[in-house]
CHARMM-style PDB file with segment names, atoms N, HN, CA, C and O in Angstrom:
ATOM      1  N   UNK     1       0.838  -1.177   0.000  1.00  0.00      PROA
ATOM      2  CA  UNK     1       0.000   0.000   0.000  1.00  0.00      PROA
ATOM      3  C   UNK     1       0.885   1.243   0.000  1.00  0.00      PROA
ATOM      4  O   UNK     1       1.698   1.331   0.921  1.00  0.00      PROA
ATOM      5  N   UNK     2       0.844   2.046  -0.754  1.00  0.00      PROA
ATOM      6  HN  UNK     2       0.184   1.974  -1.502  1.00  0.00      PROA
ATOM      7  CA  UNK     2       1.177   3.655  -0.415  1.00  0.00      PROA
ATOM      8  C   UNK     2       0.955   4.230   0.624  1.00  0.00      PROA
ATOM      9  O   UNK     2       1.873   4.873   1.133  1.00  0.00      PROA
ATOM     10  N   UNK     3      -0.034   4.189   1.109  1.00  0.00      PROA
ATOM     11  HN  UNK     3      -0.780   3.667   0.695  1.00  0.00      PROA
ATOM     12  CA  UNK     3       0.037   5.155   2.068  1.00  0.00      PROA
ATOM     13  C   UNK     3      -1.026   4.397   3.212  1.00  0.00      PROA
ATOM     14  O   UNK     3      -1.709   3.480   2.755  1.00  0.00      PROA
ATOM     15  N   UNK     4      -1.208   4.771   4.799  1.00  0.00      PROA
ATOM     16  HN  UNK     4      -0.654   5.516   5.169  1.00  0.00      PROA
ATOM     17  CA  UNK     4      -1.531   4.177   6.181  1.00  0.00      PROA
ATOM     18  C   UNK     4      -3.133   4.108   5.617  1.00  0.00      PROA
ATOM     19  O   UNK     4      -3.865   3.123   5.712  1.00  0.00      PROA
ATOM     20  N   UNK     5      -3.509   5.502   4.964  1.00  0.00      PROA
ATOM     21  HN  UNK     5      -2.915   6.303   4.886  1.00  0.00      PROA
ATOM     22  CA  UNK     5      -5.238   5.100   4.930  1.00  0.00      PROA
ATOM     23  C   UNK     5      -5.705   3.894   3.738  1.00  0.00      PROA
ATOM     24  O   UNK     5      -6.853   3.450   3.705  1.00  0.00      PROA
ATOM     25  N   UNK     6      -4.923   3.576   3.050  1.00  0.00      PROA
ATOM     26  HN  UNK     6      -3.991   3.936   3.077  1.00  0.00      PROA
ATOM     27  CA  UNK     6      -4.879   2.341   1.929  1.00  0.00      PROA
ATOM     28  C   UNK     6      -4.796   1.431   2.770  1.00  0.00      PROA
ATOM     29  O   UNK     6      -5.804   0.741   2.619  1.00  0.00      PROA
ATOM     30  N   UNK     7      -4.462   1.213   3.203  1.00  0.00      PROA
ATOM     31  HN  UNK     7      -3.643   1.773   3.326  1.00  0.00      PROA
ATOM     32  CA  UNK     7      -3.699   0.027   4.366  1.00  0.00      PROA
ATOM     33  C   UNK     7      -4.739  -0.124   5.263  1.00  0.00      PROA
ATOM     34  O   UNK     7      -4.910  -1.306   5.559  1.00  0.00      PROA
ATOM     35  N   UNK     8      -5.567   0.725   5.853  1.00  0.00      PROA
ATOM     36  HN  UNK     8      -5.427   1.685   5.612  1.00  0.00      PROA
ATOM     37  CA  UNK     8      -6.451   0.558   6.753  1.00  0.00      PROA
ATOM     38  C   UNK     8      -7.759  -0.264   5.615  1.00  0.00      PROA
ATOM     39  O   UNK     8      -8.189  -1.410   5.743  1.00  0.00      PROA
ATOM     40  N   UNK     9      -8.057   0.509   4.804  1.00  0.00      PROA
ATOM     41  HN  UNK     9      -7.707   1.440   4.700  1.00  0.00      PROA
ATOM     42  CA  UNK     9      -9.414   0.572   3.768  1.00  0.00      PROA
ATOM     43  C   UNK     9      -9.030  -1.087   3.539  1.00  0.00      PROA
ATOM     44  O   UNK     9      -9.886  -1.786   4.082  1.00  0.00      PROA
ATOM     45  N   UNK    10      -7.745  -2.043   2.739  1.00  0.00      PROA
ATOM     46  HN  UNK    10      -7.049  -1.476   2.298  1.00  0.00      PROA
ATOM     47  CA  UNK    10      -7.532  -2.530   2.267  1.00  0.00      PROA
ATOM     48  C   UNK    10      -8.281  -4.142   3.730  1.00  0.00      PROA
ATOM     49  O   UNK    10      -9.140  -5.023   3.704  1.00  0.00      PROA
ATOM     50  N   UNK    11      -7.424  -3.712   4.548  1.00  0.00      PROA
ATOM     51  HN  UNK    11      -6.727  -2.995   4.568  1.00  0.00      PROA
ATOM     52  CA  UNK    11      -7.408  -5.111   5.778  1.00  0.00      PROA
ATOM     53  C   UNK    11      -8.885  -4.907   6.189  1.00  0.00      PROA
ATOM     54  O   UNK    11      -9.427  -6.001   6.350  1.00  0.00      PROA
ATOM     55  N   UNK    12      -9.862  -3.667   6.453  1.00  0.00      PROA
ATOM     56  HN  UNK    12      -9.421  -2.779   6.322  1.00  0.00      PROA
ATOM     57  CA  UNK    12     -11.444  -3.583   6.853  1.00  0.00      PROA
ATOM     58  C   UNK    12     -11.875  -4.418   6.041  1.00  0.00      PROA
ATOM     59  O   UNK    12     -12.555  -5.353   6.465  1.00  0.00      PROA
ATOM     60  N   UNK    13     -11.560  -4.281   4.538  1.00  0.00      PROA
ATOM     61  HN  UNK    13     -11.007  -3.522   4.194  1.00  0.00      PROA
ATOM     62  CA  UNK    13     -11.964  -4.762   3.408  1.00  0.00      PROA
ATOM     63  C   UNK    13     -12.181  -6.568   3.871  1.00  0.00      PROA
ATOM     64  O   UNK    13     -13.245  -7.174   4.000  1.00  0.00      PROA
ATOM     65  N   UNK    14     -10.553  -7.168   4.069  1.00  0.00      PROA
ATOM     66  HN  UNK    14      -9.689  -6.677   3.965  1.00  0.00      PROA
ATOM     67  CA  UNK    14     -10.028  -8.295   3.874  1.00  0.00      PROA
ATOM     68  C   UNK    14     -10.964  -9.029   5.235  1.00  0.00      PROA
ATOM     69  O   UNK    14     -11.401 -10.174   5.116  1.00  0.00      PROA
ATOM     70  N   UNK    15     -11.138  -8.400   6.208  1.00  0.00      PROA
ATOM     71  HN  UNK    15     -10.783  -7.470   6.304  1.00  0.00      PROA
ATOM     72  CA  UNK    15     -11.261  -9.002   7.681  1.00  0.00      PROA
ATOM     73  C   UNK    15     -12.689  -8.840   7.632  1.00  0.00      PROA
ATOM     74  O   UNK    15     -13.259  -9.666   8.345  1.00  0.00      PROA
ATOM     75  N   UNK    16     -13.560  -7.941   6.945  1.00  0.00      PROA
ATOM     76  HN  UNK    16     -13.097  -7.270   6.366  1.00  0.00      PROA
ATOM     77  CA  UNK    16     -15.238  -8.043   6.782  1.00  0.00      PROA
ATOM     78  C   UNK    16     -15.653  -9.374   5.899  1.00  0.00      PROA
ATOM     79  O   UNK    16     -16.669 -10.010   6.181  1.00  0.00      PROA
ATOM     80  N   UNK    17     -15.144  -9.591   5.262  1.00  0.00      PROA
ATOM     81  HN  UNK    17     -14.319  -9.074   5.034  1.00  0.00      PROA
ATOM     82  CA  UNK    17     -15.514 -11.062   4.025  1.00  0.00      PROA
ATOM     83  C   UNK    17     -15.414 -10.043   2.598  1.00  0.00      PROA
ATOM     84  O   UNK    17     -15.327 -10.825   1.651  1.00  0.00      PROA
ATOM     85  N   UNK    18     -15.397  -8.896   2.185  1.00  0.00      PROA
ATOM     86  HN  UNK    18     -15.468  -8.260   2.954  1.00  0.00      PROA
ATOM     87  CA  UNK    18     -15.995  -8.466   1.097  1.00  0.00      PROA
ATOM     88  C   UNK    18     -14.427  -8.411   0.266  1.00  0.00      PROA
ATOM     89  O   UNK    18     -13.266  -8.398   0.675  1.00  0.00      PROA
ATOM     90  N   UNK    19     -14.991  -8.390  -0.951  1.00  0.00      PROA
ATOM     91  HN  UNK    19     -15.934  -8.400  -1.283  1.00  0.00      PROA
ATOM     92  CA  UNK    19     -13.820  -8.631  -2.134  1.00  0.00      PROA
ATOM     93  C   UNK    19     -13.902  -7.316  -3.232  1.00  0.00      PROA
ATOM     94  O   UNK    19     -13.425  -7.337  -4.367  1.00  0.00      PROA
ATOM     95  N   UNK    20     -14.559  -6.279  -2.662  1.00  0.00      PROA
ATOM     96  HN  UNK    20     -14.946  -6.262  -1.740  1.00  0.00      PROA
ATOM     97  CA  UNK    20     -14.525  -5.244  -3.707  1.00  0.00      PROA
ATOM     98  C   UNK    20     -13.907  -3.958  -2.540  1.00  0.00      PROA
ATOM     99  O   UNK    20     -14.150  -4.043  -1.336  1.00  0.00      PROA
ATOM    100  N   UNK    21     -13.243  -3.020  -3.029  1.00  0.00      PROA
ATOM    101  HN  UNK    21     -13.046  -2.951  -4.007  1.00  0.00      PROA
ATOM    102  CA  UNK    21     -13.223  -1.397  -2.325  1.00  0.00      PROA
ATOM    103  C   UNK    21     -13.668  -0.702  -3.667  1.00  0.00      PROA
ATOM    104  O   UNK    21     -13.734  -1.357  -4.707  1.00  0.00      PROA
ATOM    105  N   UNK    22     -14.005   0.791  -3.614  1.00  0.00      PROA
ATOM    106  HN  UNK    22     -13.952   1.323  -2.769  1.00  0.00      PROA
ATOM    107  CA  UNK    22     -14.551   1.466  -4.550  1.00  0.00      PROA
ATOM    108  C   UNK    22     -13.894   2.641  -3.977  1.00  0.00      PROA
ATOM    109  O   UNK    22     -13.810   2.919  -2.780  1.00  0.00      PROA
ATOM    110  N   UNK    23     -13.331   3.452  -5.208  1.00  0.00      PROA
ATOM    111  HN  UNK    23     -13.399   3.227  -6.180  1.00  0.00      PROA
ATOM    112  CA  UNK    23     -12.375   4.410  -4.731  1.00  0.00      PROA
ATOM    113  C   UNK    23     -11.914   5.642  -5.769  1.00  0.00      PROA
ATOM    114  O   UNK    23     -12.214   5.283  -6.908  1.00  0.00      PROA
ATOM    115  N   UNK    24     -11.392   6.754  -5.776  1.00  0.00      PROA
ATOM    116  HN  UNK    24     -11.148   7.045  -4.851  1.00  0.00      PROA
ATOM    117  CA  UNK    24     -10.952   7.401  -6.920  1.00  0.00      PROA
ATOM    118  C   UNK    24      -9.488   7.137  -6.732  1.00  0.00      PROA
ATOM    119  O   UNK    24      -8.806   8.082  -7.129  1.00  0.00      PROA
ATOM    120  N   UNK    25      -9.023   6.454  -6.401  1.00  0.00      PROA
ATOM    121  HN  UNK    25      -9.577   5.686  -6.079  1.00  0.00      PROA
ATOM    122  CA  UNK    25      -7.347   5.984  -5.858  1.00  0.00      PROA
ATOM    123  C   UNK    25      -6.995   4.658  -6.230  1.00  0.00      PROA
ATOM    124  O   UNK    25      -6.462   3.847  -5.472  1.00  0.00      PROA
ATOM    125  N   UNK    26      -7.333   4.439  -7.520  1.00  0.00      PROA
ATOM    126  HN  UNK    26      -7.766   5.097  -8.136  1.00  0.00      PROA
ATOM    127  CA  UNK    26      -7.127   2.743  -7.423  1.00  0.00      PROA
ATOM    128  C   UNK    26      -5.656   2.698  -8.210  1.00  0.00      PROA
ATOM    129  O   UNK    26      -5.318   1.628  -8.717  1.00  0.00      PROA
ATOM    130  N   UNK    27      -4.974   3.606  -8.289  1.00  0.00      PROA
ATOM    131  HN  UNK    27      -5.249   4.475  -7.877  1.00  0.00      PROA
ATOM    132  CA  UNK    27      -3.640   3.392  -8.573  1.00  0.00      PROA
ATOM    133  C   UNK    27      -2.676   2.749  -7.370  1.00  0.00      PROA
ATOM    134  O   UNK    27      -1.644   2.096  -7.526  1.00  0.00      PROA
ATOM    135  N   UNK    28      -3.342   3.143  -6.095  1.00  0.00      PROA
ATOM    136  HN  UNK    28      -4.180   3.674  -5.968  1.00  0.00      PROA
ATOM    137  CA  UNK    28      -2.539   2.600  -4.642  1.00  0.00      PROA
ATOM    138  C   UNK    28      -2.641   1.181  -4.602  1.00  0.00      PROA
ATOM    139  O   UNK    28      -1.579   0.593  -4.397  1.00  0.00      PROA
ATOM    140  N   UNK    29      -3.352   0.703  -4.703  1.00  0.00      PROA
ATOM    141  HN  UNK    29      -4.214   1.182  -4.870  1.00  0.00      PROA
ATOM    142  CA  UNK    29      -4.244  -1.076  -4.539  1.00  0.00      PROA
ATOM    143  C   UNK    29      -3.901  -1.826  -6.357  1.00  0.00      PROA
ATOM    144  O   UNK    29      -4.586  -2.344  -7.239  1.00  0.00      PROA
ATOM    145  N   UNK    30      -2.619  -1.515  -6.176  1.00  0.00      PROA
ATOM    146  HN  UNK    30      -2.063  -1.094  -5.460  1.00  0.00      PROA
ATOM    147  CA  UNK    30      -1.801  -2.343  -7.623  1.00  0.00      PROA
ATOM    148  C   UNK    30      -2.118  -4.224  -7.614  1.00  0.00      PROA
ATOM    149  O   UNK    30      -2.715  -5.075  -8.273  1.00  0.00      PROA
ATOM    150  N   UNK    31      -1.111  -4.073  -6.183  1.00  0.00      PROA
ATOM    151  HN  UNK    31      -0.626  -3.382  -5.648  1.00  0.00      PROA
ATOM    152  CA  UNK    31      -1.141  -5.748  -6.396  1.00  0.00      PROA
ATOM    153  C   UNK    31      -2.243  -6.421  -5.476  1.00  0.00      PROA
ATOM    154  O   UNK    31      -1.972  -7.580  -5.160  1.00  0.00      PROA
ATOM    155  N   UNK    32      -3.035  -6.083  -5.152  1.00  0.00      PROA
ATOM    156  HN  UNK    32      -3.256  -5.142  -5.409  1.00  0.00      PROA
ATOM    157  CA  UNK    32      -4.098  -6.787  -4.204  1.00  0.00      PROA
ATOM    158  C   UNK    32      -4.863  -8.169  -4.844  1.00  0.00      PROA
ATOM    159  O   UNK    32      -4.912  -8.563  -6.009  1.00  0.00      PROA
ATOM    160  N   UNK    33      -5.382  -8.680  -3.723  1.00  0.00      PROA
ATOM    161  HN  UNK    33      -5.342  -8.359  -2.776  1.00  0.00      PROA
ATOM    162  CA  UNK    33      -6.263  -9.535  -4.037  1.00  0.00      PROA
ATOM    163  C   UNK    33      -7.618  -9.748  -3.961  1.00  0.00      PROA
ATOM    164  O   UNK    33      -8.304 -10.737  -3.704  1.00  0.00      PROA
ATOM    165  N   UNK    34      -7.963  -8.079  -4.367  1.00  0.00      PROA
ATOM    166  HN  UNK    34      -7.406  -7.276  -4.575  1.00  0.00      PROA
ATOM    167  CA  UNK    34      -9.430  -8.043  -4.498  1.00  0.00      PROA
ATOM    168  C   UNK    34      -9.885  -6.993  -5.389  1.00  0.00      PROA
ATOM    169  O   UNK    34      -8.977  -6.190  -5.602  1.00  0.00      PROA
ATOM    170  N   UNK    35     -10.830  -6.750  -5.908  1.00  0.00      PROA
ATOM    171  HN  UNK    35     -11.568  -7.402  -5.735  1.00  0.00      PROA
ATOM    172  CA  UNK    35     -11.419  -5.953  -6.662  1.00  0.00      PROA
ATOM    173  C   UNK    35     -11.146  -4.492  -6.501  1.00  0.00      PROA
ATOM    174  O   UNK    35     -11.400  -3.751  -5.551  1.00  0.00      PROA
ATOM    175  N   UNK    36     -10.705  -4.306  -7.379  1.00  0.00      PROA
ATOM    176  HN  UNK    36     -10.498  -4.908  -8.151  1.00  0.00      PROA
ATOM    177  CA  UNK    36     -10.705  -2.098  -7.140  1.00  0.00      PROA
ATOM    178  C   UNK    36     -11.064  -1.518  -8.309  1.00  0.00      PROA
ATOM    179  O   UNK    36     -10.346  -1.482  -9.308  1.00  0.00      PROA
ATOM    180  N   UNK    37     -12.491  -0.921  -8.188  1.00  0.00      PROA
ATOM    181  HN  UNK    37     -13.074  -0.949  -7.376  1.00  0.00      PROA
ATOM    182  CA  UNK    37     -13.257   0.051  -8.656  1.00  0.00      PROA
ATOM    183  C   UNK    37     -13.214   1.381  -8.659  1.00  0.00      PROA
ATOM    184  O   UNK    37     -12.978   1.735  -7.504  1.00  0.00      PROA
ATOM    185  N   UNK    38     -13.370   2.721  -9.689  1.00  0.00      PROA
ATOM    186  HN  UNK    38     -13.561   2.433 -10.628  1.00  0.00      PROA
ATOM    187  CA  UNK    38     -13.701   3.731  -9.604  1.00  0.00      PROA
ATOM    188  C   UNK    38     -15.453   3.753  -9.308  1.00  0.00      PROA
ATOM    189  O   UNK    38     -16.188   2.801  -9.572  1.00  0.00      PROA
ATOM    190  N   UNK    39     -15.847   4.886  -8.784  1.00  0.00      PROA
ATOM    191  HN  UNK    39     -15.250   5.658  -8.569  1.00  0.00      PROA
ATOM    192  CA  UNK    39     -17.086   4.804  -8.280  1.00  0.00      PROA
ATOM    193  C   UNK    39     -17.952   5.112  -9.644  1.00  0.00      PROA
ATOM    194  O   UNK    39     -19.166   4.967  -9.505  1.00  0.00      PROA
ATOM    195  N   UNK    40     -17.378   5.617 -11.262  1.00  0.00      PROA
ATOM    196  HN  UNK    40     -16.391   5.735 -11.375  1.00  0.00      PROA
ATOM    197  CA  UNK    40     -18.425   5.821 -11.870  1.00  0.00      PROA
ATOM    198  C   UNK    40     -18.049   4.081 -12.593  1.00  0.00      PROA
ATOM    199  O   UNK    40     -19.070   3.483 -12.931  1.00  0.00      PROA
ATOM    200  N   UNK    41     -16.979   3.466 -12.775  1.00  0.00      PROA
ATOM    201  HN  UNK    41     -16.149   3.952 -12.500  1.00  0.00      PROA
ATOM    202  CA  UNK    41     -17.054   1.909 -12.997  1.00  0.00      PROA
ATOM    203  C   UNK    41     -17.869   1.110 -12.485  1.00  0.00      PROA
ATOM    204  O   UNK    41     -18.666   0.451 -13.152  1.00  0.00      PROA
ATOM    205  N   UNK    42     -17.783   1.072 -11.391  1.00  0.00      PROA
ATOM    206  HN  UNK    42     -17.135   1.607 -10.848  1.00  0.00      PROA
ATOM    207  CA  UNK    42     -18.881   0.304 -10.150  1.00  0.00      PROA
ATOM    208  C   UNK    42     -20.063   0.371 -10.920  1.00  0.00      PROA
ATOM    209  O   UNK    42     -20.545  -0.585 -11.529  1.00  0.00      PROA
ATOM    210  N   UNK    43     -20.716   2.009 -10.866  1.00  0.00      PROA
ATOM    211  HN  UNK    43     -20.325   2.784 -10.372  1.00  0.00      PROA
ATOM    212  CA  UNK    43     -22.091   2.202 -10.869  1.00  0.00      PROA
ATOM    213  C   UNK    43     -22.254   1.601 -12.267  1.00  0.00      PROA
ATOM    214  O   UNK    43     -23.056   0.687 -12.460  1.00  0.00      PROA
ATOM    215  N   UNK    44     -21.614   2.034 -13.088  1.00  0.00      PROA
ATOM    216  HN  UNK    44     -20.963   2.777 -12.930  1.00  0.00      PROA
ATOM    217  CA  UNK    44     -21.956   1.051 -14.891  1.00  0.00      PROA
ATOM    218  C   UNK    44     -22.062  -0.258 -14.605  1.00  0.00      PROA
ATOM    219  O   UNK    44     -23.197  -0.724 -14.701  1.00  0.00      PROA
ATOM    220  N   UNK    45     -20.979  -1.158 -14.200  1.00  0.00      PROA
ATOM    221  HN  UNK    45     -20.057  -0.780 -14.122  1.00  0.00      PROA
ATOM    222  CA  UNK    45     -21.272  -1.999 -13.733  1.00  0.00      PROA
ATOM    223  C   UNK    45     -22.389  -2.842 -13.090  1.00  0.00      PROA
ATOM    224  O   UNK    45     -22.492  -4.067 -13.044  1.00  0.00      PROA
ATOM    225  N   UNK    46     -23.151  -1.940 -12.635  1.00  0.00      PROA
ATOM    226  HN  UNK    46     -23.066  -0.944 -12.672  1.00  0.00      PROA
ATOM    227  CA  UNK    46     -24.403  -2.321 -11.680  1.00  0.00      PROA
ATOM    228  C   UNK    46     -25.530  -2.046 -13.070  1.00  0.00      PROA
ATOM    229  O   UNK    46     -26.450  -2.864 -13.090  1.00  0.00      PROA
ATOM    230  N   UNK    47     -25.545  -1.269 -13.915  1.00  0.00      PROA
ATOM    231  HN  UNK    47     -24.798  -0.605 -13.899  1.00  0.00      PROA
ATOM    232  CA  UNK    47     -26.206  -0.612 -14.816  1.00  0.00      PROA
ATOM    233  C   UNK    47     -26.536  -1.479 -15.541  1.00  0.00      PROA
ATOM    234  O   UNK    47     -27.606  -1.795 -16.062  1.00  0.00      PROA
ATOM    235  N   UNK    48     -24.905  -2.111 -15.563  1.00  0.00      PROA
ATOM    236  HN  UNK    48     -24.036  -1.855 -15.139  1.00  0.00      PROA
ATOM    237  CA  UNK    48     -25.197  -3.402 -17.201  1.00  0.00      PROA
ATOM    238  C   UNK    48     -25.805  -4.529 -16.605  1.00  0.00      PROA
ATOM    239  O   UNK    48     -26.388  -5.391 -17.264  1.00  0.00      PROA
ATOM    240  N   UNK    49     -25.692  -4.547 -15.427  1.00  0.00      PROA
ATOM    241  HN  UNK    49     -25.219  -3.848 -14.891  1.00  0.00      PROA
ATOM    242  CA  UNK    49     -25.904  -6.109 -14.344  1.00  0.00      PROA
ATOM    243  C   UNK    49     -27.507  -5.960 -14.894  1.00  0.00      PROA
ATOM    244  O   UNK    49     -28.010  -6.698 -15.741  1.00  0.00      PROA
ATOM    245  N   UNK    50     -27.970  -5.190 -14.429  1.00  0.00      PROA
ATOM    246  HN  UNK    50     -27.561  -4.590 -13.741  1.00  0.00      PROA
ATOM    247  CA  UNK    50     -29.411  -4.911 -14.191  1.00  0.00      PROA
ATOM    248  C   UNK    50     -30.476  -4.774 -15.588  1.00  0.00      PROA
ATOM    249  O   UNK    50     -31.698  -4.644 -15.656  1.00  0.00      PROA
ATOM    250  N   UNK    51     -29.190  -4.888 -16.854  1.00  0.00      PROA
ATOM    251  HN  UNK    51     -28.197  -4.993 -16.799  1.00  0.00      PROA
ATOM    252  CA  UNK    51     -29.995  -4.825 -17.980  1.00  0.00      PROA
ATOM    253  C   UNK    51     -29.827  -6.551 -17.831  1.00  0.00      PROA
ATOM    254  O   UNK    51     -30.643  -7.406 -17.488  1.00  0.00      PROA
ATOM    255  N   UNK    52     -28.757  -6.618 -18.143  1.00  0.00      PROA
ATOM    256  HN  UNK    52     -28.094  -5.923 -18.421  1.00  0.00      PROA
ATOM    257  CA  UNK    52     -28.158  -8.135 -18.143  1.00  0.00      PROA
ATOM    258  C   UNK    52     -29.691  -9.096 -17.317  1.00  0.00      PROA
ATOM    259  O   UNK    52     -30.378  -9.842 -18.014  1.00  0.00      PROA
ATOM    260  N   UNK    53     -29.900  -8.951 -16.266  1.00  0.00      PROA
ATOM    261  HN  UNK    53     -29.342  -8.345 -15.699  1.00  0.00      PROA
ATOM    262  CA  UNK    53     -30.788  -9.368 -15.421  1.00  0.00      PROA
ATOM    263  C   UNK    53     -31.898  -9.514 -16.064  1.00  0.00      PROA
ATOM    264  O   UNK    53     -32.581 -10.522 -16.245  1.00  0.00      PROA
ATOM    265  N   UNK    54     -32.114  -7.819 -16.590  1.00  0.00      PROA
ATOM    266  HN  UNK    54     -31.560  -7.000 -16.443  1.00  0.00      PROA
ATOM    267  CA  UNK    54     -33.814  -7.798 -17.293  1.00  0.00      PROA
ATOM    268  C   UNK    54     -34.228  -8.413 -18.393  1.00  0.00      PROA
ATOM    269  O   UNK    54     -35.401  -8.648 -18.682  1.00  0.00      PROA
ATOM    270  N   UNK    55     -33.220  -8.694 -19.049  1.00  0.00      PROA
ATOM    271  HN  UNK    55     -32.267  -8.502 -18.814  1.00  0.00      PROA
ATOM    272  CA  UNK    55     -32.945  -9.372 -20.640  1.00  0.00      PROA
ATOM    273  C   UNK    55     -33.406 -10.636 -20.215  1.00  0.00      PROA
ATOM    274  O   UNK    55     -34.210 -11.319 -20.849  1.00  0.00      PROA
ATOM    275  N   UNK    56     -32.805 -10.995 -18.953  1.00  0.00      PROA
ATOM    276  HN  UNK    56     -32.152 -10.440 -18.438  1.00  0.00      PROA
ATOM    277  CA  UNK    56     -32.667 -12.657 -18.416  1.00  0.00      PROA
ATOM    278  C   UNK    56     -34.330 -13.139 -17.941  1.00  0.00      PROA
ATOM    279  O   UNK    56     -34.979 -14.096 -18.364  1.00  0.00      PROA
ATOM    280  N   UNK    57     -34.649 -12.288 -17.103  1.00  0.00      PROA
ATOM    281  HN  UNK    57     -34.122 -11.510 -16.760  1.00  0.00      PROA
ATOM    282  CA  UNK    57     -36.203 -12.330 -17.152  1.00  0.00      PROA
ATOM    283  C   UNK    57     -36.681 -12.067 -17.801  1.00  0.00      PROA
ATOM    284  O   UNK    57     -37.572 -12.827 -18.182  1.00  0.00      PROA
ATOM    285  N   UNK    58     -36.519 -10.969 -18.369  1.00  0.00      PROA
ATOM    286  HN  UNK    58     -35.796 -10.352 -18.060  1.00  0.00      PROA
ATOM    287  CA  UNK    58     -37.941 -11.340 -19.738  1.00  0.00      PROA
ATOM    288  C   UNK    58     -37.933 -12.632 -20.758  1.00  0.00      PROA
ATOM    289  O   UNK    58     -38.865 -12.919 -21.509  1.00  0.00      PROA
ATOM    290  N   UNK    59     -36.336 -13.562 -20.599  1.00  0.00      PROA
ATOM    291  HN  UNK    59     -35.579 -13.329 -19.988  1.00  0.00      PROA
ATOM    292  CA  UNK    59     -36.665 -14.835 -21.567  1.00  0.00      PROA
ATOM    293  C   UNK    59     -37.244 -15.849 -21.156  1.00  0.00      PROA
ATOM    294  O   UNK    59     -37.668 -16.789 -21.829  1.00  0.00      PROA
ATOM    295  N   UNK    60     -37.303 -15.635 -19.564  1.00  0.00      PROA
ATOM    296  HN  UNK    60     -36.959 -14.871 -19.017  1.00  0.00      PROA
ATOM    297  CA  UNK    60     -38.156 -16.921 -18.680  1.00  0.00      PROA
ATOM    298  C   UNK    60     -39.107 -16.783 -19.272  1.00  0.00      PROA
ATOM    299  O   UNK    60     -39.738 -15.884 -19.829  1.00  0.00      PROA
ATOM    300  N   UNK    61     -39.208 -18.827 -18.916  1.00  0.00      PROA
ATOM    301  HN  UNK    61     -38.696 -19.557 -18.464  1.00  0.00      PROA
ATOM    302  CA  UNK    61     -40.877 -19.313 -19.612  1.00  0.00      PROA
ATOM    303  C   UNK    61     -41.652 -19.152 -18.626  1.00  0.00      PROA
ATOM    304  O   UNK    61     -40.917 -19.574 -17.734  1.00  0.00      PROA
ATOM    305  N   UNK    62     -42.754 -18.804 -18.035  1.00  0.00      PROA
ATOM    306  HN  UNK    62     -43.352 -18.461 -18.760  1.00  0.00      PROA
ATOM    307  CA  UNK    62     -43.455 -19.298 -16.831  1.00  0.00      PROA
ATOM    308  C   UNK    62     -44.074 -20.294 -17.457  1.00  0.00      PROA
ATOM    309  O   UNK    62     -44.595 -20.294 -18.572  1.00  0.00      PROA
ATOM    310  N   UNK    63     -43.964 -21.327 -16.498  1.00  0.00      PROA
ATOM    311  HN  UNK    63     -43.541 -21.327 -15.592  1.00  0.00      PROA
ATOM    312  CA  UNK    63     -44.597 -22.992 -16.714  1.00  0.00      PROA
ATOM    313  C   UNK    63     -45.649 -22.993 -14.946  1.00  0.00      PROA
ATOM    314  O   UNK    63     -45.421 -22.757 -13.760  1.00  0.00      PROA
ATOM    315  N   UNK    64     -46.966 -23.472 -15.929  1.00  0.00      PROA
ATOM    316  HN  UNK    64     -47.151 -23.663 -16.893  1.00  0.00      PROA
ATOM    317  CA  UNK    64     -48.049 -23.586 -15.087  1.00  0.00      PROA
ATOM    318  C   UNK    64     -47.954 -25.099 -13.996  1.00  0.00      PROA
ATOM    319  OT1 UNK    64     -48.853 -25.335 -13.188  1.00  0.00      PROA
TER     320      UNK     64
END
């Protein structure tokens, strides 16, 4: 990590269970072993999920 507040963000991260941080600093979190997002990446991300999703339901069959 570069710098003490990377270092903190990074181990909260590691010691909660979660595998993503979201950040405008993702040049600090080079070699990690978890996900690092900019916050307008993330949100696209969630954008495409949610078409991705809707596409997916609307091809369900409902079976009686």
């Amino acid at each position: 990590m570069k710098d003490f507040e990377d270092g903190i963000q990074y181990f909260i991260t590691i010691n909660n269970g979660l595998d993503t941080i979201i950040t405008r600093n993702i040049t600090d979190y080079k070699n990690v072993d978890i996900n690092v997002f900019m916050p307008k990446d993330f949100l696209n991300l969630e954008k495409i999920k949610k078409i991705v999703d809707s596409k997916q339901h609307k091809n369900e069959t409902i079976t009686p």
